[in-house]
Structures are given as C-alpha cells and as structure tokens.
BAFI-418869 format. One record per residue: residue in three letters; x, y, z of N, C-alpha, C, CB in turn. Coordinates in steps of 0.2 Angstrom, whole numbers, padded with zeros to 4 digits, always signed. Glycine has a CB too. Layout:
ALAXYZXYZXYZXYZ ...
END
This chain:
UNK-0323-0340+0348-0326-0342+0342-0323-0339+0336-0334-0342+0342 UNK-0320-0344+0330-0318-0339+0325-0324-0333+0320-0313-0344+0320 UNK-0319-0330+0320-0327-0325+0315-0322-0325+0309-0330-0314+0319 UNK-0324-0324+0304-0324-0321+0295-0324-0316+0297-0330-0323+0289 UNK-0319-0313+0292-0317-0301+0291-0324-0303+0288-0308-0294+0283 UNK-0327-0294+0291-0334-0292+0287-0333-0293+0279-0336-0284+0288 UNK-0326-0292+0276-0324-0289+0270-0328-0297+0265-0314-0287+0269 UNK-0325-0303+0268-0328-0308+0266-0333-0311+0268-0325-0312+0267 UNK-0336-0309+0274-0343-0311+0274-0348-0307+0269-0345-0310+0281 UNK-0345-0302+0268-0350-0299+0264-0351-0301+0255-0347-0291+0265 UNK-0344-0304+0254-0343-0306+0249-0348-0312+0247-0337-0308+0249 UNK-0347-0317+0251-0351-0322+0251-0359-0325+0255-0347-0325+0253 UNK-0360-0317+0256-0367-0318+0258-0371-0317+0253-0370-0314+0263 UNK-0378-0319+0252-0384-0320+0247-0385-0313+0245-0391-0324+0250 UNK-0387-0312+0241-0390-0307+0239-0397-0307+0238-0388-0306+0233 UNK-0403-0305+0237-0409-0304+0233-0409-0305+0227-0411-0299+0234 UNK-0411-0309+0222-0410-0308+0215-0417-0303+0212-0409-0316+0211 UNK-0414-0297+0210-0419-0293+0209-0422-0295+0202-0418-0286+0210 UNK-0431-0296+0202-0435-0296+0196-0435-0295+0191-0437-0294+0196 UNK-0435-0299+0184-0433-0295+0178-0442-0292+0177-0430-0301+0170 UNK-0440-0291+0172-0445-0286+0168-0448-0292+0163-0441-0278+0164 UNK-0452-0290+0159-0455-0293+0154-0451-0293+0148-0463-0291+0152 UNK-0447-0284+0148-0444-0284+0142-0436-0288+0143-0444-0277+0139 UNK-0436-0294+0146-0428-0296+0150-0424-0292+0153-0423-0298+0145 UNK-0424-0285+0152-0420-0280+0155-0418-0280+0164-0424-0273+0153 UNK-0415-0280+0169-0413-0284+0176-0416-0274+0177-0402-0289+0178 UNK-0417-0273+0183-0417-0270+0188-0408-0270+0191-0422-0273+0191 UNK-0406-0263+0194-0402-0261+0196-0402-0263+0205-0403-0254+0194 UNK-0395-0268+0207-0398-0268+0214-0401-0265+0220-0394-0269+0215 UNK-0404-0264+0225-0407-0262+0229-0403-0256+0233-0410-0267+0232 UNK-0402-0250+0234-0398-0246+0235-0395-0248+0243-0401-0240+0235 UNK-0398-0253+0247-0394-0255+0253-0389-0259+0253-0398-0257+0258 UNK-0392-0265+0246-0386-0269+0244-0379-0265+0242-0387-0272+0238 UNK-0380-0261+0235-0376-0257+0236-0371-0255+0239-0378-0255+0234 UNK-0373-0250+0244-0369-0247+0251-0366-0252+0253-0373-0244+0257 UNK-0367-0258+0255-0368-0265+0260-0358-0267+0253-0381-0274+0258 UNK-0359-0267+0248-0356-0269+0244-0348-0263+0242-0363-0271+0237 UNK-0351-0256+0241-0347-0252+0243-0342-0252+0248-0350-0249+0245 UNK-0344-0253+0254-0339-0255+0261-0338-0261+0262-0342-0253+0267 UNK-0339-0266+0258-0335-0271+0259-0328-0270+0253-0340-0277+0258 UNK-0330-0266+0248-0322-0265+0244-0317-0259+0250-0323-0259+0233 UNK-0323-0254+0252-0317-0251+0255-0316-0255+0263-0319-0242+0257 UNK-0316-0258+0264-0315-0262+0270-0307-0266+0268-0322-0267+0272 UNK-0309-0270+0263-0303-0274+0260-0298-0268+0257-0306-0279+0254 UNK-0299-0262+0253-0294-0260+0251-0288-0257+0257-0296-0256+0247 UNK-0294-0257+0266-0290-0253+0271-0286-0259+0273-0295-0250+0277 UNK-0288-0266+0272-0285-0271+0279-0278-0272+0276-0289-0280+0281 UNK-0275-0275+0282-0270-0276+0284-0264-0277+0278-0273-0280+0287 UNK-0267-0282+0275-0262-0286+0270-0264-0282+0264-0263-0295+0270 UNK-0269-0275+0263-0269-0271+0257-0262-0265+0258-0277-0268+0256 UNK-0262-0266+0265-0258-0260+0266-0252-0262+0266-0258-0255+0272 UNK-0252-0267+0269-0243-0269+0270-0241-0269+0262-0242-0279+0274 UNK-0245-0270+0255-0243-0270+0250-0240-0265+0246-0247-0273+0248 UNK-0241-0259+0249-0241-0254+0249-0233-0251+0251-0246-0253+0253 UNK-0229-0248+0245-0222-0247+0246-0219-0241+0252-0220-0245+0239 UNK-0217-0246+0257-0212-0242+0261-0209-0233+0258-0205-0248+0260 UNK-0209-0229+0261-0206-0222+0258-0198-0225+0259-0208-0213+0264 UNK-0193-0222+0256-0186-0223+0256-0182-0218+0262-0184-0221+0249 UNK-0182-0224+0266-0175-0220+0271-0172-0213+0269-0167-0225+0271 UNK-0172-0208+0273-0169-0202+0270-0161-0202+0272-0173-0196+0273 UNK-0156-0202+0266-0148-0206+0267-0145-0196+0269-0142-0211+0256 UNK-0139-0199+0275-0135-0195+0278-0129-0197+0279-0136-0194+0283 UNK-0124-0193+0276-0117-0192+0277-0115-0189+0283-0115-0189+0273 UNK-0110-0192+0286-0107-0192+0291-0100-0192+0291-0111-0195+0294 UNK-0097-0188+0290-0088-0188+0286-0086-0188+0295-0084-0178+0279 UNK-0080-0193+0295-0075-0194+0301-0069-0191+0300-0073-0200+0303 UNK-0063-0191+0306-0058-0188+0302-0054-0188+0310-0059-0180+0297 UNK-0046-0190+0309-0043-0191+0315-0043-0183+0319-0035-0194+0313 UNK-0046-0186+0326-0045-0180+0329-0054-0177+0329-0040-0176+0326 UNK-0058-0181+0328-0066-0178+0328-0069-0181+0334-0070-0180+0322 UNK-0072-0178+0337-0076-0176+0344-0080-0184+0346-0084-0168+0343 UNK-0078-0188+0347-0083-0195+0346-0090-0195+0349-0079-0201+0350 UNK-0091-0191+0354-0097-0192+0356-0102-0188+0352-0098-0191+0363 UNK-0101-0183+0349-0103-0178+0343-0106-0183+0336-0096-0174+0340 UNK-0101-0187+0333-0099-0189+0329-0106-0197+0329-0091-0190+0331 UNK-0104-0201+0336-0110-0206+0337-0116-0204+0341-0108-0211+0341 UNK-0116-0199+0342-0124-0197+0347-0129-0195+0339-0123-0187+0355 UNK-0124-0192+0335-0128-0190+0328-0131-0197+0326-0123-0185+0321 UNK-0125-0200+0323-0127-0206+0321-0130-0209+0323-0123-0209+0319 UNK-0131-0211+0330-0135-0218+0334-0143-0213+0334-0132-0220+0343 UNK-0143-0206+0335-0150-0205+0333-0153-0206+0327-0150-0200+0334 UNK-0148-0203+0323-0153-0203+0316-0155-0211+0312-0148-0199+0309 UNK-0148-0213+0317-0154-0221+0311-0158-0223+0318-0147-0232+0306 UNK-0160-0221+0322-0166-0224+0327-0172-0219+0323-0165-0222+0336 UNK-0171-0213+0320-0176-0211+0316-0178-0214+0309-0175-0205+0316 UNK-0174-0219+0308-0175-0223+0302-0170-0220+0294-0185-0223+0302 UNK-0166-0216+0297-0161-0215+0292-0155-0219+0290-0158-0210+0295 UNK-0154-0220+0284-0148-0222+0281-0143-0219+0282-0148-0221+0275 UNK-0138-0219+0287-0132-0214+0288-0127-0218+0287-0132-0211+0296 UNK-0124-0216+0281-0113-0215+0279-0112-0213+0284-0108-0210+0272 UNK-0107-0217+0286-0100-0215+0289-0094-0217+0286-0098-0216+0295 UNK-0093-0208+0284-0084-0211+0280-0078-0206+0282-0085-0210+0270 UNK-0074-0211+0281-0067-0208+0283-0063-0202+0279-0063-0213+0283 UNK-0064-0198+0281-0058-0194+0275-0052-0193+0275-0058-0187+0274 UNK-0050-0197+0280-0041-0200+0281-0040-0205+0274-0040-0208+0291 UNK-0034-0201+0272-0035-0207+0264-0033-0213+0266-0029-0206+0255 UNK-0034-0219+0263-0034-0227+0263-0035-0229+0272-0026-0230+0259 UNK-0038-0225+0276-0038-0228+0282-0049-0228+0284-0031-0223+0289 UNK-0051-0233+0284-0055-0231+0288-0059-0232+0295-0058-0230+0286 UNK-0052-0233+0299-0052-0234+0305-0047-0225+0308-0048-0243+0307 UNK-0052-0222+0311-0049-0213+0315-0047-0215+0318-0053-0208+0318 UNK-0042-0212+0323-0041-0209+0328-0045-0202+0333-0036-0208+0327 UNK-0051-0204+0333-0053-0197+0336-0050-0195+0344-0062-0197+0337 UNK-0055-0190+0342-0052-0188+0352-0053-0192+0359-0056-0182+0355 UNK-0049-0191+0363-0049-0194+0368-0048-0200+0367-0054-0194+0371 UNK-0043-0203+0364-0041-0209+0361-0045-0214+0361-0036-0212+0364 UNK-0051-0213+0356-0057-0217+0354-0056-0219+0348-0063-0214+0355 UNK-0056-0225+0346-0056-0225+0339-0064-0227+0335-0050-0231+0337 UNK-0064-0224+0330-0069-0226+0328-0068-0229+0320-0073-0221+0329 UNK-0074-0231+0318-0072-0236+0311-0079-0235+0305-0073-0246+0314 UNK-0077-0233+0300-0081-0230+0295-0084-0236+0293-0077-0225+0288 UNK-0090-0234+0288-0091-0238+0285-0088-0239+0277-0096-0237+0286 UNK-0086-0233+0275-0082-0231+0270-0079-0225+0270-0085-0232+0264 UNK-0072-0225+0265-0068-0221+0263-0073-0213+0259-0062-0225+0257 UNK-0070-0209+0261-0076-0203+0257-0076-0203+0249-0073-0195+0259 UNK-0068-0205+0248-0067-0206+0241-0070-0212+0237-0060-0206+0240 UNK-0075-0216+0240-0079-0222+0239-0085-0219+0236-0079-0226+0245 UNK-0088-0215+0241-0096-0212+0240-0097-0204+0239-0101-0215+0246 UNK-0091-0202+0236-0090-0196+0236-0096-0193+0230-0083-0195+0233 UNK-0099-0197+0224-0104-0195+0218-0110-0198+0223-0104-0198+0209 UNK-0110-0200+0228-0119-0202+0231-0122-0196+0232-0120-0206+0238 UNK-0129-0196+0233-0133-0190+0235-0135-0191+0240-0139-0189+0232 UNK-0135-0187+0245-0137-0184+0253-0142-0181+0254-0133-0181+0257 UNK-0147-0181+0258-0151-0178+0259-0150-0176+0266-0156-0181+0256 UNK-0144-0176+0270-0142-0173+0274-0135-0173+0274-0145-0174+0279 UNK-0131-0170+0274-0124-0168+0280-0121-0167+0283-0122-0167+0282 UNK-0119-0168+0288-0118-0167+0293-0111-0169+0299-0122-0170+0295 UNK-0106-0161+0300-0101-0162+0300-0100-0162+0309-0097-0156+0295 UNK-0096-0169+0311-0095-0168+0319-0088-0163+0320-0093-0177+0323 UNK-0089-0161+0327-0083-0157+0328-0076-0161+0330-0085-0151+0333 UNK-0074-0156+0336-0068-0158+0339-0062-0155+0335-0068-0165+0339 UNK-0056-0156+0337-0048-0154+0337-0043-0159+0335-0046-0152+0342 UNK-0038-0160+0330-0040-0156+0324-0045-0160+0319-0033-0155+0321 UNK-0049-0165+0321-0058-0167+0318-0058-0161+0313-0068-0167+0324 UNK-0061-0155+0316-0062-0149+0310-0059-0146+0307-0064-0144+0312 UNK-0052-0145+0306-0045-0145+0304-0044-0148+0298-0040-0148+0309 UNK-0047-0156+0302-0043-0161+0294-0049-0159+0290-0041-0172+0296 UNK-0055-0159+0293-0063-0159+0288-0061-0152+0283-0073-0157+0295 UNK-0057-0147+0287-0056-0142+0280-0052-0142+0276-0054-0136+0281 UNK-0046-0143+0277-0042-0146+0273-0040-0152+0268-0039-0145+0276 UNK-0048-0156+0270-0050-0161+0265-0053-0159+0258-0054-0165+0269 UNK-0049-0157+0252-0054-0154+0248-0060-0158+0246-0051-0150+0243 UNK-0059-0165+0244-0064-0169+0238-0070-0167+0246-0061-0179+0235 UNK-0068-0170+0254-0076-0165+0257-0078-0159+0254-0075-0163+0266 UNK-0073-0155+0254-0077-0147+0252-0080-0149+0245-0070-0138+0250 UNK-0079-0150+0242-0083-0151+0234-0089-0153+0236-0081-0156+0228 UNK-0088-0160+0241-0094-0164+0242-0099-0159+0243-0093-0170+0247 UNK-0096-0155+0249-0101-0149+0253-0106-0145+0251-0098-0145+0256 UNK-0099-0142+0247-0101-0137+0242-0107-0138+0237-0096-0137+0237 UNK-0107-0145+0233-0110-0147+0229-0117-0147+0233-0108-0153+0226 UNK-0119-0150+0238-0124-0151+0242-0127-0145+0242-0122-0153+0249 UNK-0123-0140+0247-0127-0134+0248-0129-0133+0241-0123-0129+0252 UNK-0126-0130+0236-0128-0128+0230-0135-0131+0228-0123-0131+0226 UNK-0138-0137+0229-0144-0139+0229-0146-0141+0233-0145-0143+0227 UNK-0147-0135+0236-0151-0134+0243-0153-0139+0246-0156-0130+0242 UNK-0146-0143+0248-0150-0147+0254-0150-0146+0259-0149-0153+0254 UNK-0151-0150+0264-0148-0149+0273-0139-0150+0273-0152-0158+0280 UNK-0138-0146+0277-0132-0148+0279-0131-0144+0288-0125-0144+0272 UNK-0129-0146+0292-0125-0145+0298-0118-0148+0301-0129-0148+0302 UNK-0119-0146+0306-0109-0144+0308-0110-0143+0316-0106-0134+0302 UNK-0108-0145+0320-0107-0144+0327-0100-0144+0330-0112-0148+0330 UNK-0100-0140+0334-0093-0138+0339-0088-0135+0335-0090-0145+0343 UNK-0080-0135+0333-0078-0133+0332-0080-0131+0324-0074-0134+0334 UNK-0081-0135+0321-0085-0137+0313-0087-0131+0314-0091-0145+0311 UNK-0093-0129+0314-0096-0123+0312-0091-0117+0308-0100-0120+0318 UNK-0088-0116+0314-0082-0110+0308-0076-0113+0308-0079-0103+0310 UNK-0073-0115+0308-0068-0120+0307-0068-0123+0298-0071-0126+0313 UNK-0071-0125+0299-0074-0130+0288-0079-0124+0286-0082-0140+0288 UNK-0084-0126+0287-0091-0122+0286-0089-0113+0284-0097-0123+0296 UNK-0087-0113+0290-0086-0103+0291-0079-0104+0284-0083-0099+0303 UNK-0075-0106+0286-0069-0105+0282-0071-0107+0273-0063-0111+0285 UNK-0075-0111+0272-0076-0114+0266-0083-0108+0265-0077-0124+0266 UNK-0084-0102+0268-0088-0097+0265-0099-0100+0265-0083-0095+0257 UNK-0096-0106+0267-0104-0108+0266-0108-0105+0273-0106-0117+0266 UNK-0107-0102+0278-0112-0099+0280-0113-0092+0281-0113-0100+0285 UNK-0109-0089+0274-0112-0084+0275-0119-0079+0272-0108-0083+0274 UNK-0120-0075+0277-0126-0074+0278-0132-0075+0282-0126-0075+0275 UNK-0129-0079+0286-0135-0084+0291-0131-0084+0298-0137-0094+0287 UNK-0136-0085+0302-0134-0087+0308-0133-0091+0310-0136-0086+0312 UNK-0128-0094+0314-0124-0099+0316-0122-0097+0323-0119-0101+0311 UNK-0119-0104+0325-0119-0105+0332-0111-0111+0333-0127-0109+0336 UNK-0108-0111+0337-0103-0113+0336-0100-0115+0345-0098-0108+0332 UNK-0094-0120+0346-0091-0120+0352-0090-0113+0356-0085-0122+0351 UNK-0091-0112+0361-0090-0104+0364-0083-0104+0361-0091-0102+0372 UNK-0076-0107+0363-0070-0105+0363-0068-0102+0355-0065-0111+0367 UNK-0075-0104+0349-0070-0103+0341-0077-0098+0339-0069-0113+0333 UNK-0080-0097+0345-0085-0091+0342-0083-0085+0338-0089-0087+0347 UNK-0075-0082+0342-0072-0078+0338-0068-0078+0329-0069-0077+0343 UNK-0070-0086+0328-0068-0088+0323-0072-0089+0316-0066-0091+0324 UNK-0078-0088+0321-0085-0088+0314-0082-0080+0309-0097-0086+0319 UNK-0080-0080+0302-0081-0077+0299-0086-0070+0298-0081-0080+0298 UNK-0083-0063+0299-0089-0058+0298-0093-0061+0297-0091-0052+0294 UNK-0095-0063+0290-0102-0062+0285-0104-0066+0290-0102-0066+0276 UNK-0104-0070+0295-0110-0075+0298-0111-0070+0305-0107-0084+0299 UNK-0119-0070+0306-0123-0068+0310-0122-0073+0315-0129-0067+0307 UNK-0117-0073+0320-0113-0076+0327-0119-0075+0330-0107-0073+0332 UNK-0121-0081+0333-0127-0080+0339-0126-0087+0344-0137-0080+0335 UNK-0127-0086+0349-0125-0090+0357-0131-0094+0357-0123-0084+0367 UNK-0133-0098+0354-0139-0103+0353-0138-0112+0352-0141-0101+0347 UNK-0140-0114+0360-0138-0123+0359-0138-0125+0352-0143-0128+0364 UNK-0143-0125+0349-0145-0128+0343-0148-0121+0339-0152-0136+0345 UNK-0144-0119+0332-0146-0114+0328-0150-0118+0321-0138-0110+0327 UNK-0156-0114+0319-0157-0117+0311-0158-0109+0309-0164-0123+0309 UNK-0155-0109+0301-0156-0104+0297-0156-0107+0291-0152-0098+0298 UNK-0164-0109+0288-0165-0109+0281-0162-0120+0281-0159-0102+0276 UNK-0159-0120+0275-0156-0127+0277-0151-0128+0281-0154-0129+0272 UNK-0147-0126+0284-0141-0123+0287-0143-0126+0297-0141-0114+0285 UNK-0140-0130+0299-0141-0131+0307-0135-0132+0309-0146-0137+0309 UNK-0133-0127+0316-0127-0127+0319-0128-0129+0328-0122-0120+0318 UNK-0122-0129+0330-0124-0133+0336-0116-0131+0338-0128-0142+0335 UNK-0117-0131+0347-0111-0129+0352-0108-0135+0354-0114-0125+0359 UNK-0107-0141+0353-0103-0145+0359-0106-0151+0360-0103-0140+0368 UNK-0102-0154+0362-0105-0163+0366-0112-0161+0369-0099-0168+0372 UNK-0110-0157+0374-0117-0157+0379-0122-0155+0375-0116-0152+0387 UNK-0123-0151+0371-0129-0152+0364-0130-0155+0359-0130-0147+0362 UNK-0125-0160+0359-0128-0166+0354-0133-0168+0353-0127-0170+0355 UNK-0136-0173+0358-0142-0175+0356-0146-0170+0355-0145-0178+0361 UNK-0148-0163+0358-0153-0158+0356-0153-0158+0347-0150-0150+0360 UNK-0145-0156+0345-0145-0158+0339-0147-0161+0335-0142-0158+0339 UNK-0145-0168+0335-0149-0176+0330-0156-0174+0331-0147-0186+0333 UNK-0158-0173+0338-0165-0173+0338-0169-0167+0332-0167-0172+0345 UNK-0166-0160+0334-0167-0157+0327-0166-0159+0321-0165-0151+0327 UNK-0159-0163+0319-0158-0164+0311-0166-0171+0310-0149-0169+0310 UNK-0165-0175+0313-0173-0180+0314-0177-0174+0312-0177-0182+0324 UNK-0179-0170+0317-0187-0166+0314-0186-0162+0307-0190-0159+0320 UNK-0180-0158+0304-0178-0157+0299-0181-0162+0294-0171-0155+0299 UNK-0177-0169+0292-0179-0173+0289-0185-0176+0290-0176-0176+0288 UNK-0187-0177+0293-0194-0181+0297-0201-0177+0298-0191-0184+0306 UNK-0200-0173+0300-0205-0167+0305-0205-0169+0312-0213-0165+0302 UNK-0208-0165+0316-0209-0164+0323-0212-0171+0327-0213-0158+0324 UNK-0216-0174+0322-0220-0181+0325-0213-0187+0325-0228-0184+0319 UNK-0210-0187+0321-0205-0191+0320-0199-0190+0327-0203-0188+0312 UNK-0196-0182+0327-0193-0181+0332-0195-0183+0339-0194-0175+0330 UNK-0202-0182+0340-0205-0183+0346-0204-0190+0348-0211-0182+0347 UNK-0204-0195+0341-0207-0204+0344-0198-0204+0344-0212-0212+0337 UNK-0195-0203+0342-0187-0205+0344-0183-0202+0351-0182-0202+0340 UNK-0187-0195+0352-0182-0193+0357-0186-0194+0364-0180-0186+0357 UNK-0193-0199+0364-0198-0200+0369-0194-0205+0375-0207-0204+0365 UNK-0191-0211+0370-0187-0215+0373-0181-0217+0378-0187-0215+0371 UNK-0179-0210+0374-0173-0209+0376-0174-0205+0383-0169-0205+0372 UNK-0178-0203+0385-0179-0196+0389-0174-0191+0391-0182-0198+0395 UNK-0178-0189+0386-0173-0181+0384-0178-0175+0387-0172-0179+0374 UNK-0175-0169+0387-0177-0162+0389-0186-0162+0386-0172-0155+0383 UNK-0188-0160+0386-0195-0158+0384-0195-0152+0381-0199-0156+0390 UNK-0191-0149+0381-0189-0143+0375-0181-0142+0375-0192-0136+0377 UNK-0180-0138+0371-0174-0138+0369-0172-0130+0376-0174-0137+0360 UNK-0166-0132+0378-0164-0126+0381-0165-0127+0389-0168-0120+0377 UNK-0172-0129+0390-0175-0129+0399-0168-0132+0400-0185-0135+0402 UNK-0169-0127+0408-0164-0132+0412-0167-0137+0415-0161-0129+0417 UNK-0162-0139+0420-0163-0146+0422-0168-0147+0428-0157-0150+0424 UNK-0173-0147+0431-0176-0148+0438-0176-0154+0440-0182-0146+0438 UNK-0177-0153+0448-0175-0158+0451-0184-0159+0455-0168-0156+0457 UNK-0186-0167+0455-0190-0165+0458-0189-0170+0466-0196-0167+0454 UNK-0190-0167+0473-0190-0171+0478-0194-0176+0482-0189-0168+0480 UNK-0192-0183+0481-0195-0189+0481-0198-0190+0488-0189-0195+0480 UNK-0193-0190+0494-0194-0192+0501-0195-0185+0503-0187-0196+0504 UNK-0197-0181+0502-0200-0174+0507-0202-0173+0513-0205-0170+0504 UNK-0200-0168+0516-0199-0170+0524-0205-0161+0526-0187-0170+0528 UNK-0207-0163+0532-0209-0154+0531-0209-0154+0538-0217-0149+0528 UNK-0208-0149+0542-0208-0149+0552-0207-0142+0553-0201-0153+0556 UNK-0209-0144+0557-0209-0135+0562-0203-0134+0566-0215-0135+0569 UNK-0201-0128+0569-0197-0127+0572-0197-0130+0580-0196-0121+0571 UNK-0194-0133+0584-0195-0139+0590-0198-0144+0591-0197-0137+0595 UNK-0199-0146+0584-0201-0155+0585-0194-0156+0579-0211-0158+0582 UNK-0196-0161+0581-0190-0168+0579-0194-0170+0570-0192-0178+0587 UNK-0191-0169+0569-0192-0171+0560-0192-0180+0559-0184-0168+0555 UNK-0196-0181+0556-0196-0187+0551-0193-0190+0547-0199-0188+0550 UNK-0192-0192+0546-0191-0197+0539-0182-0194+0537-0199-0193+0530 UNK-0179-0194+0545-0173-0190+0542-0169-0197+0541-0169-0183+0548 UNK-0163-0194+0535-0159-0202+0536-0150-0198+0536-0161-0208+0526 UNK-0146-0202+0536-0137-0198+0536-0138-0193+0528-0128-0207+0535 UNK-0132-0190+0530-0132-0185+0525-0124-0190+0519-0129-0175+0530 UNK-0126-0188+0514-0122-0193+0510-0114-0192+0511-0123-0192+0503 UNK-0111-0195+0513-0104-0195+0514-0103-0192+0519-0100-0192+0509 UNK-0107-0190+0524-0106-0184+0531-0107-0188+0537-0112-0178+0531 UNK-0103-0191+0541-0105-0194+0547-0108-0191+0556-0099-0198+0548 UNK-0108-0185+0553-0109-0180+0559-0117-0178+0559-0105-0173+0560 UNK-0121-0176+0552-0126-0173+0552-0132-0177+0551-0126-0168+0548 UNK-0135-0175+0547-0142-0181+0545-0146-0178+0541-0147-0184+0552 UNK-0149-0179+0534-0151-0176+0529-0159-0176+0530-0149-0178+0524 UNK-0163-0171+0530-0170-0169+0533-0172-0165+0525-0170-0164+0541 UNK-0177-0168+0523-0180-0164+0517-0175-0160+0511-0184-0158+0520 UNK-0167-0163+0510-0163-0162+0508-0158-0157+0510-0164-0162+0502 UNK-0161-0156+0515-0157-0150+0519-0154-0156+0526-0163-0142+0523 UNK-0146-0154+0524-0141-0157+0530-0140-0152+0537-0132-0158+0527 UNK-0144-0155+0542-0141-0152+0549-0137-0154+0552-0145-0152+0553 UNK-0134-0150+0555-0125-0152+0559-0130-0156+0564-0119-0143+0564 UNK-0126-0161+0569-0127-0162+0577-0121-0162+0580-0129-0170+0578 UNK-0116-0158+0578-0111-0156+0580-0108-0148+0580-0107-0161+0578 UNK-0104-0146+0585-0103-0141+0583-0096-0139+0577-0103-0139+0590 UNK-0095-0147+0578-0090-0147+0568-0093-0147+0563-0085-0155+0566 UNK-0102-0146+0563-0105-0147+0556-0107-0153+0554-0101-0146+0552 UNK-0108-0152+0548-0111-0158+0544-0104-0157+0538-0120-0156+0541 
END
C-alpha cells in the first residue's frame, strides 16, 4: 500500500482553528501543533532530494609526473588507488613532446598530458613514482623541480617512493630535515641533512616516502588517509583486501587440518604437491619411501 512521507502528510493535514477573541486578535497555535509542524520542516530539510541538492565537496587533484624509465607498477598502483578514493589524478609526462613513456620492464605507459601543459595548476598532492632512470630523468627535469618546489613551499603534500626519495626529492634538498625512507639499495644516497630510517611507508609533517613496489599499495593507501582521513582509507582499501595494518606480516591460516596420534593412520591425508612418493597430512609431507617425499 502506497504511504505519503510524513513531511507531506503533515503538511496537508487539518489543523484546529484556534478561537478568536472578542478583541479579533487569533490565539498562537497549540503547542503540539507546533512541534507536529517543527518536524515536519526538519524532516523535509533531511530527505532525500534536500540533500542530493546539496553541493558535492571537490575531488582533491594529484599529480603524478611520468618519465622514461619509471617503476610502472609504483606509478599505476598510486594512481588506480587514489582515483578509487575519489581523487582527480594528472598524469603527465616529463619526456618533452612525448606522452607516451617508456617505463621499466618494457611497459609503456600513456599520460594524460605533457607536464609543460599543467605546469601553473594547483595540487593538493604530489607524488613522485620511482624506478631507473624514472628518478634520474624526474631530477634532471627542472620545470618538475620548480613545480615541486613551488608545492612544498606551500605546504602542501608531496611523496616520492623507491628510488625518488633521494634520487629528486633528497637531491633537489626538499627533505631536508625530516625523515624519510627510500629503496634499501639508494638508502646510502639519502642526503646527511635527511634523518634515513628503514620504514615501509615513512610520514614526516607533509612529506610521505615509501621503499619499493612491494609497498605500494601500503603507500596510496596512506596518501588516501593523508588527503581523505582514515575512514576514507579504510572504505578503499576494505576491497581490495589489503594488510590490516601496515607492516604485519603475512599469516597463513590452515583450511583442511589434520590432527593424529602417533600409530594410527591419519585422515583427511591427500598427495603432497608435486611429490609422487609422500602424502600431505595437516600440511606436513610424510615420506612412504625410503627416497622421501
């Protein structure tokens, strides 16, 4: 049966007409009308089609500079996170007039524009992928350094993982002072001034570094909670099923568990994978031969 929202039933229900007075003057509704009348405006200012009217916050935009020779999976695990957290992410090339890369591992990838295109845009993040020579060409690109420069200067976010961290970042003097985290093999290339520390995912202040492919995602997921906060973080990386914290290792849990005593015959045993002699019992392989398992 269809029902009317309270908001309208309330609208169009009867009222009492309260009594005048002798001198014409009306009486003030009944104080239950009132209330009754009250929550029918805040009912309508909650529903549905009051809110939807209500302006959207603005994607927070991220740069994401490419460059022949940059880490690909670094490069797209950042980017396919952050716009699943509802980010505006550039990708641009700082190869002049090309913006199709050559990254590593003979992957190519394809900007969305030349850096020298949206070089005056504003970013409200940063963010440099690594790889060989990726971090090379990112230093020796100056109109990037300005871009960088300029950023940090107005304290925004900026990050950098794998070789990037000292490599651009450390060379172009922006971390110093702070701690940072980098590929183990260019740890010895973080600049003194920077406080070197062996940390998957590093933040200090606006500043977030990061070790390698295999800590990528840990990464995007912190840049997400940076821009976003932690609720935000959580609904993107829930999907994906990622770590539960950052850092835990991996555990295994065992499905088909077997338990037995010593002189009985075990259960639930099946072959040992790739092994034609033994037979796998509670993930432990026993021989049936005296060649093993």
């Amino acid at each position: 049966m269809a029902t009317r929202p309270l908001a309208t039933a309330l609208t169009l229900s009867k009222t009492p007409r309260a009594p005048s007075s002798s001198s014409g003057s009306h009486h003030s509704p009944p104080a239950l009308v009132r209330r009754l009348q009250t929550l029918a405006r805040a009912l309508a200012s909650s529903s549905p089609q009051a809110m939807a009217s209500a302006p959207a916050p603005a994607p927070k935009k991220v740069l994401v500079p490419i460059a022949n020779g940059t880490e690909p999976m670094e490069a797209v695990i950042t980017i396919d996170v952050l716009r699943r957290s509802g980010a505006d992410v550039a990708v641009a090339s700082v190869e002049p007039a090309s913006a199709t890369v050559a990254a590593a591992w003979g992957v190519k990838l394809a900007a969305d524009a030349l850096l020298a295109d949206i070089a005056d845009a504003e970013f409200d993040l940063i963010s440099l992928p690594g790889g060989m020579p990726g971090a090379s060409n990112f230093r020796d690109c100056k109109l990037l350094e300005n871009v960088v420069r300029k950023h940090v200067e107005k304290g925004k976010l900026c990050a950098a993982i794998c070789a990037a961290p000292a490599v651009a970042l450390g060379t172009w003097g922006l971390l110093n002072g702070l701690k940072a985290t980098c590929h183990p093999s260019f740890m010895d290339k973080l600049p003194s001034e920077v406080h070197a520390v062996e940390s998957r995912v590093q933040i200090d202040g606006k500043c977030v570094t990061s070790r390698g492919p295999g800590t990528a995602m840990e990464y995007s997921i912190v840049l997400v909670e940076q821009l976003y906060g932690k609720e935000k973080a959580e609904e993107v990386a829930g999907p994906m099923v990622m770590h539960p914290q950052h850092g835990v290792e991996f555990s295994t849990k065992e499905l088909n568990s077997t338990s037995w005593n010593v002189g009985e015959t075990p259960s639930g045993e099946s072959k040992c994978c790739g092994c034609l002699v033994g037979r796998q019992v509670g993930g432990c392989c026993i021989p049936e031969s005296e060649d093993g398992c």
